[in-house]
SETI-605909 format. One record per residue (C-alpha): residue in one letter; x, y, z. Coordinates in steps of 0.001 Angstrom, whole numbers, plus 500000, padded with zeros to 6 digits. Each point is the difference from the previous one (the first is absolute). Example, Ala and Ser with C-alpha at 12.3 -4.5 7.8 and 13.67 -1.06 7.14 Angstrom:
<recs>
REC  residu      px      py      pz
REC       A  512300  495500  507800
REC       S  501370  503440  499340
</recs>
This chain:
<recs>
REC  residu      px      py      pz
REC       X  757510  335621  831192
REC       X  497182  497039  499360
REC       X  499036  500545  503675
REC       X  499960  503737  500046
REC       X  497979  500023  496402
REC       X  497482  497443  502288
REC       X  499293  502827  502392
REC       X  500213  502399  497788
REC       X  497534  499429  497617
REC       X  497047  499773  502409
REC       X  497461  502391  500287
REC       X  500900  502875  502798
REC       X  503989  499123  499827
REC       X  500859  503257  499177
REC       X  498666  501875  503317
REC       X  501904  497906  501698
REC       X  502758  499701  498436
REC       X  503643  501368  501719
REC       X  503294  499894  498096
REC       X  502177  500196  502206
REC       X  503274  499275  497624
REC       X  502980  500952  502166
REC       X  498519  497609  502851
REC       X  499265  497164  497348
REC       X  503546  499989  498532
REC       X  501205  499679  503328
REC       X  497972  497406  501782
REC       X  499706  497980  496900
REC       X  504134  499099  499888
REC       X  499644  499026  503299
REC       X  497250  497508  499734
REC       X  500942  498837  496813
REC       X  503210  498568  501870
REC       X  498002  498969  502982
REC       X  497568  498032  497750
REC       X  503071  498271  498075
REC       X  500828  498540  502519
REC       X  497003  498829  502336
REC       X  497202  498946  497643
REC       X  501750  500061  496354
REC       X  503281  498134  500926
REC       X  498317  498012  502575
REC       X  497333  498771  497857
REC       X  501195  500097  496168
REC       X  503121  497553  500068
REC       X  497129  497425  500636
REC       X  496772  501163  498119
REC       X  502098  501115  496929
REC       X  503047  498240  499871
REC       X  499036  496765  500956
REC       X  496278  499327  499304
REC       X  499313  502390  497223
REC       X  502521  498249  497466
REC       X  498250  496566  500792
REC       X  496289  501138  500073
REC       X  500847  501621  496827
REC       X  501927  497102  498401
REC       X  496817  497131  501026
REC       X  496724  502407  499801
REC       X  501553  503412  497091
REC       X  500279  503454  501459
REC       X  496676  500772  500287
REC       X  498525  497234  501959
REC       X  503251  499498  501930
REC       X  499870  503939  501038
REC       X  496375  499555  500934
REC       X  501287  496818  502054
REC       X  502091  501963  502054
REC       X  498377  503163  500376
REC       X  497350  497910  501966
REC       X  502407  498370  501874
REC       X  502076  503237  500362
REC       X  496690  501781  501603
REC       X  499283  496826  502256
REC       X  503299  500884  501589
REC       X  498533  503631  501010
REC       X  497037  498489  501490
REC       X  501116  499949  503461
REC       X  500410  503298  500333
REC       X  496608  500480  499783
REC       X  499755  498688  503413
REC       X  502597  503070  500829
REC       X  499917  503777  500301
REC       X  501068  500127  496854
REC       X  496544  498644  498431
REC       X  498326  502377  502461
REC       X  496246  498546  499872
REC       X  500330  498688  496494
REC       X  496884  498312  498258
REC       X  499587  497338  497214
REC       X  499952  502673  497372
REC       X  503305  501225  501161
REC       X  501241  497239  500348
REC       X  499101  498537  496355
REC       X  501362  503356  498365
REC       X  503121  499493  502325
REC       X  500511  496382  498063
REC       X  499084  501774  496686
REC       X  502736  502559  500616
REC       X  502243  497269  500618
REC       X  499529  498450  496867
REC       X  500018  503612  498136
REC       X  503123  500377  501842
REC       X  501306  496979  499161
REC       X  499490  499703  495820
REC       X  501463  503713  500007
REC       X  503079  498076  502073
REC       X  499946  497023  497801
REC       X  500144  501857  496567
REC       X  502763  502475  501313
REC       X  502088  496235  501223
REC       X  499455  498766  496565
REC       X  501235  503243  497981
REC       X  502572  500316  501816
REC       X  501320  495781  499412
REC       X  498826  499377  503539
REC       X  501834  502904  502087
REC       X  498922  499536  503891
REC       X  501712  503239  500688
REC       X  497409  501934  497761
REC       X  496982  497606  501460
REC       X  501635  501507  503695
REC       X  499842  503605  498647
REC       X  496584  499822  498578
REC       X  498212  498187  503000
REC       X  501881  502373  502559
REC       X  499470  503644  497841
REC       X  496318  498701  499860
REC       X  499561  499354  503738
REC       X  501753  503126  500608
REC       X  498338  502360  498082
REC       X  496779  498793  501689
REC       X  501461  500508  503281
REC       X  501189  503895  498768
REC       X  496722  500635  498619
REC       X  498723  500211  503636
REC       X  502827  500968  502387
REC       X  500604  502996  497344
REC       X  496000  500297  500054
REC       X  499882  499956  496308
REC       X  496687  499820  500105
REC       X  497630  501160  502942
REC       X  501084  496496  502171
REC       X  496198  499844  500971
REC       X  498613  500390  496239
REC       X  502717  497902  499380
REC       X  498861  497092  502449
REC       X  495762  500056  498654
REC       X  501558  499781  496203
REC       X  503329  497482  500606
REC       X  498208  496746  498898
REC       X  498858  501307  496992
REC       X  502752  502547  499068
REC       X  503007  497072  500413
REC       X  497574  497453  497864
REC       X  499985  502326  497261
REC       X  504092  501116  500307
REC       X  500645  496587  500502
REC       X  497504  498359  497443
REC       X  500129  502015  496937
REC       X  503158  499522  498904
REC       X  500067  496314  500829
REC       X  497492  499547  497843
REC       X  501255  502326  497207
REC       X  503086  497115  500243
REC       X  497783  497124  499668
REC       X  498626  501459  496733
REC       X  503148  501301  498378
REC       X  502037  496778  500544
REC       X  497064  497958  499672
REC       X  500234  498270  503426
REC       X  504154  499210  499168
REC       X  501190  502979  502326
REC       X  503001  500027  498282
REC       X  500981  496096  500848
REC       X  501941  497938  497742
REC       X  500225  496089  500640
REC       X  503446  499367  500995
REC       X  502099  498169  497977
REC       X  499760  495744  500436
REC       X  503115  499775  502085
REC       X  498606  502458  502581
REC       X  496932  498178  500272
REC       X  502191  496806  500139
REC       X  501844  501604  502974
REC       X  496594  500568  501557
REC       X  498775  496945  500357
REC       X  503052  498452  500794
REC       X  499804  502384  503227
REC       X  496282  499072  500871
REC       X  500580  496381  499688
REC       X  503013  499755  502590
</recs>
């Protein structure tokens, strides 16, 4: 929805605008499963559910998040040297990492409401690479219109809310310390 609303409210999205509903709620199953599990299941178990709870637990939410949203984007990087990147720039590739850091305090507040559930972190990273995937093989949106306003339209589906979370929680994203005996546990793991 954030990503369509990104597109959406930019000037000119209506005359270009398709809505073509019976392909969408076929396609999108389809490639919701695919993206579970390729890039959600492949990379969550690690960016989640191991180095979210410890960012979190040494820098807060906020800072941790930012942590690993950087790191989390540094990941992508390489396929900027691919197809995939297609000719990218620096300013696509800065509001690439930005995404990725939108992307991932939406993630982290969703882990912490829900006491840390990777399955929900899976769902949320693979409906949003998904949906952005639909948008164009359904041609949502007119794919070349689609192309000149991407950077710009994903930075503000991606950014808004983010930072609607930051304000509401007040940078906690909905983290609460763990109790001692967790944090015991945790160090007791990085020391051996």
């Amino acid at each position: 929805v954030f990503l369509f609303l990104g597109y959406f409210i930019l000037p000119g999205s209506l005359a270009v605008l398709h809505f073509p509903f019976l392909q969408i709620l076929l396609v999108y199953p389809l490639w919701l499963i695919l993206e579970i599990f390729t890039s959600a299941l492949g990379e969550e178990p690690g960016w989640r559910g191991f180095a979210l709870s410890r960012l979190q637990t040494r820098y807060g939410a906020l800072m941790g998040t930012l942590i690993l949203g950087v790191l989390w984007g540094c990941w992508h990087l390489p396929l900027f040297l691919t197809t995939w990147g297609g000719g990218a720039g620096w300013f696509d590739v800065g509001g690439f990492l930005l995404k990725t850091i939108g992307t991932a305090i939406m993630i982290t507040w969703v882990f912490n409401h829900t006491r840390g559930s990777l399955l929900l972190a899976i769902l949320l990273h693979a409906s949003i690479d998904a949906f952005g995937t639909v948008m164009v093989v359904t041609n949502l949106f007119d794919v070349h219109w689609m192309q000149q306003k991407s950077s710009l339209a994903q930075l503000i589906g991606l950014g808004v809310v983010p930072l609607l979370l930051i304000l509401v929680t007040r940078g906690r994203l909905g983290y609460q310390r763990a109790s001692s005996s967790y944090n015991e546990v945790l160090s007791l793991n990085s020391e051996a």
